[in-house]
C-alpha positions in Angstrom: -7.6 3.8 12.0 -4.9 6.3 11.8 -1.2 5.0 12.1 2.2 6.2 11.0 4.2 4.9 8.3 7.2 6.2 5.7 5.4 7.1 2.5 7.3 7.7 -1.3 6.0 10.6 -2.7 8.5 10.9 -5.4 12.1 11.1 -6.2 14.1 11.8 -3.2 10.5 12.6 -1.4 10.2 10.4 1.5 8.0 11.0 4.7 7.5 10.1 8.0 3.8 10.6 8.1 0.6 9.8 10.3 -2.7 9.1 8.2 -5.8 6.9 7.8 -6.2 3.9 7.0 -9.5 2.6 5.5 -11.6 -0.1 6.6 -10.4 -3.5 5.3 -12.5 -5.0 2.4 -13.4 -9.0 2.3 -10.6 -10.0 0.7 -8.0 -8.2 2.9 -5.9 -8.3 6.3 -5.0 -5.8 8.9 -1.9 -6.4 10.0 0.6 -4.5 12.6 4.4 -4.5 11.3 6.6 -5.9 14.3 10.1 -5.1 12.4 11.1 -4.4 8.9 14.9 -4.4 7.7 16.1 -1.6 5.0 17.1 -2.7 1.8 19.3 -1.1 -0.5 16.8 -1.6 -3.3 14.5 1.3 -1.0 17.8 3.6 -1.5 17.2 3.0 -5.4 13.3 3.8 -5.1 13.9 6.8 -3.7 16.0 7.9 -6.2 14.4 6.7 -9.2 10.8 7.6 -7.8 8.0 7.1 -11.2 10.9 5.7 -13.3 11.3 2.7 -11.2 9.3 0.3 -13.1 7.6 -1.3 -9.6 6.8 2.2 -9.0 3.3 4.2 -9.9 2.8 7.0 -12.0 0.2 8.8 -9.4 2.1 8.5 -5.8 2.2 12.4 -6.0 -1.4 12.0 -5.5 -1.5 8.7 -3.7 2.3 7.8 -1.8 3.8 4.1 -1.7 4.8 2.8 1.8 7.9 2.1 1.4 9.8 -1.3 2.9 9.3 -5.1 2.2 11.4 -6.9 4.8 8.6 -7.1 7.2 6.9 -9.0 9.5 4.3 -9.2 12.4 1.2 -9.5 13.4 -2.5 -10.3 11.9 -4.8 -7.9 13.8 -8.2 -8.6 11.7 -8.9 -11.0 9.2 -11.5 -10.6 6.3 -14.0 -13.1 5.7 -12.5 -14.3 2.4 -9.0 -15.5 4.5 -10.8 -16.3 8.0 -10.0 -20.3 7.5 -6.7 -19.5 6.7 -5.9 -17.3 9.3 -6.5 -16.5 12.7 -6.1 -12.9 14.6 -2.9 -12.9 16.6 -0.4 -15.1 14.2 2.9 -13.9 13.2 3.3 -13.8 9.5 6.5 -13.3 7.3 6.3 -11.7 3.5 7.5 -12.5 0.1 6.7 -9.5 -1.7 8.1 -10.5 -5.4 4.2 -11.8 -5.5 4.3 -10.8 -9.4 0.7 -10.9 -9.8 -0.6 -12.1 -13.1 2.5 -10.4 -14.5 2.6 -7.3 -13.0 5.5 -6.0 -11.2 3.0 -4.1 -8.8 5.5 -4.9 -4.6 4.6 -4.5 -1.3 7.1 -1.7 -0.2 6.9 -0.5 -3.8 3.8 0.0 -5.2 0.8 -0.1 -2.4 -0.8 2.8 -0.8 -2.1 0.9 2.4 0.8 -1.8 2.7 4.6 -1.4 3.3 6.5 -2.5 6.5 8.0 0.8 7.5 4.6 1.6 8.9 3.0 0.5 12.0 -0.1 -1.3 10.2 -1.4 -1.7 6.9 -3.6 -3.6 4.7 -2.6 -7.0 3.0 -4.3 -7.0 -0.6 -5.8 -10.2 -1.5 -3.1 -11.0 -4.6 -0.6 -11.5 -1.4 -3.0 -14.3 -0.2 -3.6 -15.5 -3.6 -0.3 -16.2 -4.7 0.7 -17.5 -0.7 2.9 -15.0 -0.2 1.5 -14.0 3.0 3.1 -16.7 5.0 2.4 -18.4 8.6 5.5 -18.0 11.1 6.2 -19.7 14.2 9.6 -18.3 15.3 11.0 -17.1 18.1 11.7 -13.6 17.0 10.6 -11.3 14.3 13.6 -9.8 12.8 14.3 -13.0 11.7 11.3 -13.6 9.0 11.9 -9.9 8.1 15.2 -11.0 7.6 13.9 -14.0 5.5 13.2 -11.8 2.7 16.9 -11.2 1.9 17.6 -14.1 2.5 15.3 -15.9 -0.3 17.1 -13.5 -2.4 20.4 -15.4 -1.7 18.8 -18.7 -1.8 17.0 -18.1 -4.8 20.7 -16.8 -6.5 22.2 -20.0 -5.5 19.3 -22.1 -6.9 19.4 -20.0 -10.4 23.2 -21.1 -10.9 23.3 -24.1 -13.7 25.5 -26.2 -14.8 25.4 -28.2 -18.3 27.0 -31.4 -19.9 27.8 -32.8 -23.3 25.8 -35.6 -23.4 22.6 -34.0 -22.9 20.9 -30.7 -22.8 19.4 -31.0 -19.2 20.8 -28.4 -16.6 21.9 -29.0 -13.4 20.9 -26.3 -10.7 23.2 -24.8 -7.9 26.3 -24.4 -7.2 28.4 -27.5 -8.1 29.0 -30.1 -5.2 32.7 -30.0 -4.5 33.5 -27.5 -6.4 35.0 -23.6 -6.4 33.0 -20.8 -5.1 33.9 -17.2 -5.2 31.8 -14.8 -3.2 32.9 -11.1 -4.7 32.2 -8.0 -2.4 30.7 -11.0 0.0 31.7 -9.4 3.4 28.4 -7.2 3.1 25.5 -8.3 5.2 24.3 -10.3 2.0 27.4 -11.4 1.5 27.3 -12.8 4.7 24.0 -14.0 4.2 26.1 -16.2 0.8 28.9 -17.4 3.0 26.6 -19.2 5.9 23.7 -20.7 3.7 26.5 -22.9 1.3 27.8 -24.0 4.7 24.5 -25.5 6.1 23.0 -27.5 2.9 24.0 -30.5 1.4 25.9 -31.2 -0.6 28.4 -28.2 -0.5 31.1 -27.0 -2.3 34.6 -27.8 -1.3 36.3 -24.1 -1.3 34.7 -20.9 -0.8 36.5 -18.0 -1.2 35.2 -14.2 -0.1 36.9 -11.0 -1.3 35.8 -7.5 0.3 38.1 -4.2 0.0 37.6 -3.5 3.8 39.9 -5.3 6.2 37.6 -4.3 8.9 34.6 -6.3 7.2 36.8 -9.6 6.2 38.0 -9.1 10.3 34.1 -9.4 11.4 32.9 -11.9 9.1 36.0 -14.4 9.8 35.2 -13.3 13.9 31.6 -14.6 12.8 32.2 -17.6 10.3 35.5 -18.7 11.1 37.2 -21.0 8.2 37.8 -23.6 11.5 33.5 -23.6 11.0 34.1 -24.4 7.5 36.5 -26.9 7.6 34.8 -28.8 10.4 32.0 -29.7 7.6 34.5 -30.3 4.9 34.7 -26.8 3.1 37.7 -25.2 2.8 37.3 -21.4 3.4 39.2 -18.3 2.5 38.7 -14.5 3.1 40.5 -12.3 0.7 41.1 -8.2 0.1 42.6 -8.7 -3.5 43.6 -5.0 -3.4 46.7 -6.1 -1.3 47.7 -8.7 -3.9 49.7 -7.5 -6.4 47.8 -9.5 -9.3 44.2 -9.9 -8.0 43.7 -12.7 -11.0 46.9 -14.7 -10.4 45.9 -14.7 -6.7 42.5 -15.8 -6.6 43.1 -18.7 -8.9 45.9 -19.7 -7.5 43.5 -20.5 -4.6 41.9 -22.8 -6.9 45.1 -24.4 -8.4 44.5 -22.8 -11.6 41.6 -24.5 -12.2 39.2 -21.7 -11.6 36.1 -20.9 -9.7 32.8 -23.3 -10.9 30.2 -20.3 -9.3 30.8 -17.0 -9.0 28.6 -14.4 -6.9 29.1 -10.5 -7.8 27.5 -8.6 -4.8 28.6 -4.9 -5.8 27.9 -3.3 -8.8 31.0 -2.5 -10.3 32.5 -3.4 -14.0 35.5 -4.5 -12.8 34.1 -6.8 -9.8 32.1 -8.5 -12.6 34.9 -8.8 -15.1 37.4 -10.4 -13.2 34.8 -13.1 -11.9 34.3 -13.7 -15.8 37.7 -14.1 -16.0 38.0 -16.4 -13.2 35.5 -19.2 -14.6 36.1 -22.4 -14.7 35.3 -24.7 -17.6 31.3 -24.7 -17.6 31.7 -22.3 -14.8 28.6 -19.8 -13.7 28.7 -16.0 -12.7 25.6 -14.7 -11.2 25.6 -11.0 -11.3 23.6 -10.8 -7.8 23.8 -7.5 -7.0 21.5 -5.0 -8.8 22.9 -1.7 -10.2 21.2 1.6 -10.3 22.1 3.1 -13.7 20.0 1.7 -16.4 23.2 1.7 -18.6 25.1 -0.8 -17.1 27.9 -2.5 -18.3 30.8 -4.9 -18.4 33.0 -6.7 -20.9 32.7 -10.6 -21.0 34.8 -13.1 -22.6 32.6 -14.2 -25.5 35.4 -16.2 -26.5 35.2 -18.3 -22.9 31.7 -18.2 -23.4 31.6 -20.5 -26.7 34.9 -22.4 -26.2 34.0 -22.9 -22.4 30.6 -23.2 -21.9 31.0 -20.4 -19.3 27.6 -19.0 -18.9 26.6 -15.3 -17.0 23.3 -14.5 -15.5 21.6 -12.6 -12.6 19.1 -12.8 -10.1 16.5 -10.6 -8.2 14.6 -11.8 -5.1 13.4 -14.8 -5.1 10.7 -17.1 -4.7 7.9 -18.1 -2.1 9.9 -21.9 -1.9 13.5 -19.8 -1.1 11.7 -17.9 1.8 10.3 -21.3 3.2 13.5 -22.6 3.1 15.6 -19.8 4.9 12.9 -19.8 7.3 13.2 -22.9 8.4 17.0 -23.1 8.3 16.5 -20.1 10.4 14.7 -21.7 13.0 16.3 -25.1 12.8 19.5 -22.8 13.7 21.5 -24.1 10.9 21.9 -20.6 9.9 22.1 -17.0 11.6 20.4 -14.1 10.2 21.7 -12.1 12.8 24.8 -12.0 11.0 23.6 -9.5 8.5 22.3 -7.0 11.2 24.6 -4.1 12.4 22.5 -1.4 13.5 18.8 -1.0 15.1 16.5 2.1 14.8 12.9 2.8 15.6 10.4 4.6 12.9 12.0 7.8 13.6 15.6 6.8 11.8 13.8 5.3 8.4 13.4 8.3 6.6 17.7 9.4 7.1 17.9 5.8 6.7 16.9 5.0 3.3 18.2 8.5 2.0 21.8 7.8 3.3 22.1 4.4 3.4 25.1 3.7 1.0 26.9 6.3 2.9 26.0 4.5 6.3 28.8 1.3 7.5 28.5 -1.7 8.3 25.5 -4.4 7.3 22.2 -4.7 7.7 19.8 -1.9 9.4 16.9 -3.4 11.2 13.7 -1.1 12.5 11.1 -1.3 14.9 7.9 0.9 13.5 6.3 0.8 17.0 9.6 2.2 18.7 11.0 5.4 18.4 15.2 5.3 18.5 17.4 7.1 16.2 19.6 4.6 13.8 22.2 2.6 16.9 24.7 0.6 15.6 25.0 -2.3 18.0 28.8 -1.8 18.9 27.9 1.3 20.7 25.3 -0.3 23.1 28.3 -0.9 25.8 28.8 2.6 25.5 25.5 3.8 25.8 24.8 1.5 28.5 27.3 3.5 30.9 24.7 6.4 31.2 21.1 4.4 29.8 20.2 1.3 31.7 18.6 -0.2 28.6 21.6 0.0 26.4 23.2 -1.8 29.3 20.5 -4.6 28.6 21.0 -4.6 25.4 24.9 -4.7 25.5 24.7 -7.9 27.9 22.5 -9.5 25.6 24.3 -9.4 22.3 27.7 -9.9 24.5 26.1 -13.5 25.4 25.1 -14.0 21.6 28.6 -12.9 20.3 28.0 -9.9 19.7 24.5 -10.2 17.6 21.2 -9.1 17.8 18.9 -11.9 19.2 15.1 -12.9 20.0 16.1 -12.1 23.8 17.5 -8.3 22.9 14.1 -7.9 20.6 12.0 -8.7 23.5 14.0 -6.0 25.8 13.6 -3.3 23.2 9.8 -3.8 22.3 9.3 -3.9 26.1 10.9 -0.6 26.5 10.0 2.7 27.8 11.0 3.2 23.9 7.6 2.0 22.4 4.9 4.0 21.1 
């Protein structure tokens, strides 16, 4: 069957293309992409083409698909998988499958499978390792959304803290204690600031630094510390560039006792060295967000480290368990997803997408394959709307969901004279 999809051929080489697909094998599934959210880590695949180690050496010959915050629908099943599942399910991905060791991705590595195409063909090592996962919600941008989410579930489950009486670890961020979310008004960021808010137990201060007034403004409009402090967290949104000593600041948020977790989501030295400097006593810095430059690096307080027990580590994706969770905290409602998402875009806007995405504002960009709509950010639907009766839809339904996309504006936009 022929369908269209964005394809990697190789550094900066990205294409909207229409080609075969082949007939799906035994041990395989057909599957039509519904939505699929763009990920910075795209942006660095593009760039890095071969020498991105998820990457193949041949996709001069034989392009990737590119994209791995998908989900959608199974259209045909093959007879290995046909007892466990059925044509016409939703399904969500984990693409960190990490088959026996190899780094091989959905979105990174596959000829026939990515989720910025309109099908594609589910290899079996998906299904093997369960990563091809049964979805009952509402909405699909959502489970594509899942995806970076696990990431942020996984980081919090990687932080550890340690005692002196024993050498057993204690996952997550510590109960009670000081949180500091770095660059958090991103749409990860975001992402970091609700999840703490909706488990048990939870830390008793967070605290969330951006550089852009304009993104603090929108994430306190969407997480408001009155939220917070109704479930017993104390919450704080920060620009430390109009402090005139960012350290002194920040812990004295804390009382000078520091910050127990820290989350670094930019890549820059000096966001990662002042959360080193900001540890606590057995405190824990997760250097979350993943730089492009092989080279990479900061200066940390060895001294801290010994005399301390400070500890530093990092994270990337994360597991099949972290995407069951969000999932399900997602359609409990304990959490928003939404949050993350700024702008909406058919197939057409994926290719300008990915190539300008760090130069593009605001959070998260969410595209239908089968819909064809340049990239919209969704504070102009009102505007639209005065001349296109759909944006008009569209603007009255985010306006009844405070301003966020929703299952109800999905459904409007598949249904439209947009579709293809």
């Amino acid at each position: 069957m022929k369908t269209k999809g964005v394809r990697l051929h190789g550094a900066d080489d990205i294409r909207l293309e229409e080609f075969e697909l082949p007939d799906i094998g035994d041990d395989e599934i057909l599957v039509k992409v519904v939505s699929d959210s763009i990920c910075m880590s795209t942006w660095k695949l593009l760039r890095q083409g071969k020498a991105h180690k998820r990457c193949p050496d041949d996709i001069d010959i034989h392009p990737v698909i590119v994209g791995h915050e998908t989900s959608g629908d199974i259209v045909q099943v093959g007879r290995a998988w046909q007892s466990e599942f059925t044509e016409g399910q939703k399904f969500a991905l984990q693409p960190a499958i990490n088959y026996q060791g190899s780094l091989a991705s959905p979105g990174y590595s596959y000829q026939w499978f990515g989720g910025s195409a309109q099908y594609g063909i589910v290899p079996h090592e998906v299904m093997e390792l369960g990563c091809l996962l049964h979805y009952g919600g509402e909405s699909y941008f959502e489970a594509s959304l899942g995806e970076p989410l696990s990431c942020i579930i996984g980081g919090y489950h990687s932080l550890y803290h340690t005692n002196k009486q024993n050498y057993d670890h204690q996952s997550g961020f510590k109960p009670g204690g000081n949180l500091l979310i770095l660059g958090g008004a991103g749409p990860m960021g975001l992402g970091a600031v609700e999840y703490p808010l909706a488990v048990d137990p939870k830390p008793g201060r967070i605290v969330v630094t951006d550089l852009s007034d304009e993104r603090l403004a929108r994430a306190c409009d969407l997480i408001p510390p009155t939220d917070a402090q109704a479930v017993g967290v104390e919450l704080h949104y920060v620009n430390p560039s109009s402090q005139p000593d960012q350290y002194d600041y920040l812990m004295g948020l804390t009382d000078g006792h520091g910050y127990d977790d820290v989350m670094v989501f930019a890549p820059v030295r000096e966001l990662a060295e002042l959360g080193d400097s900001l540890l606590a006593f057995d405190g824990c810095l997760n250097f979350f967000a993943g730089p492009s430059q092989a080279d990479f690096r900061a200066a940390i307080n060895l001294y801290n480290c010994h005399y301390s027990s400070t500890h530093i580590m990092g994270t990337t994706g994360g597991n099949t368990d972290d995407l069951k969770e969000g999932l399900a905290l997602a359609q409990a409602g304990a959490i928003r997803p939404a949050v993350m998402v700024t702008h909406v875009g058919g197939i057409d806007a994926i290719v300008d997408s990915v190539t300008r995405l760090p130069q593009i504002p605001g959070g998260k960009k969410l595209t239908y394959p089968h819909i064809e709509l340049p990239l919209t950010a969704i504070t102009d639907f009102a505007r639209l709307g005065q001349t296109d009766p759909l944006f008009a839809q569209l603007a009255q339904s985010v306006e009844s969901h405070l301003g966020l996309w929703n299952a109800e504006a999905e459904q409007i936009l598949l249904s439209s004279r947009l579709a293809v």
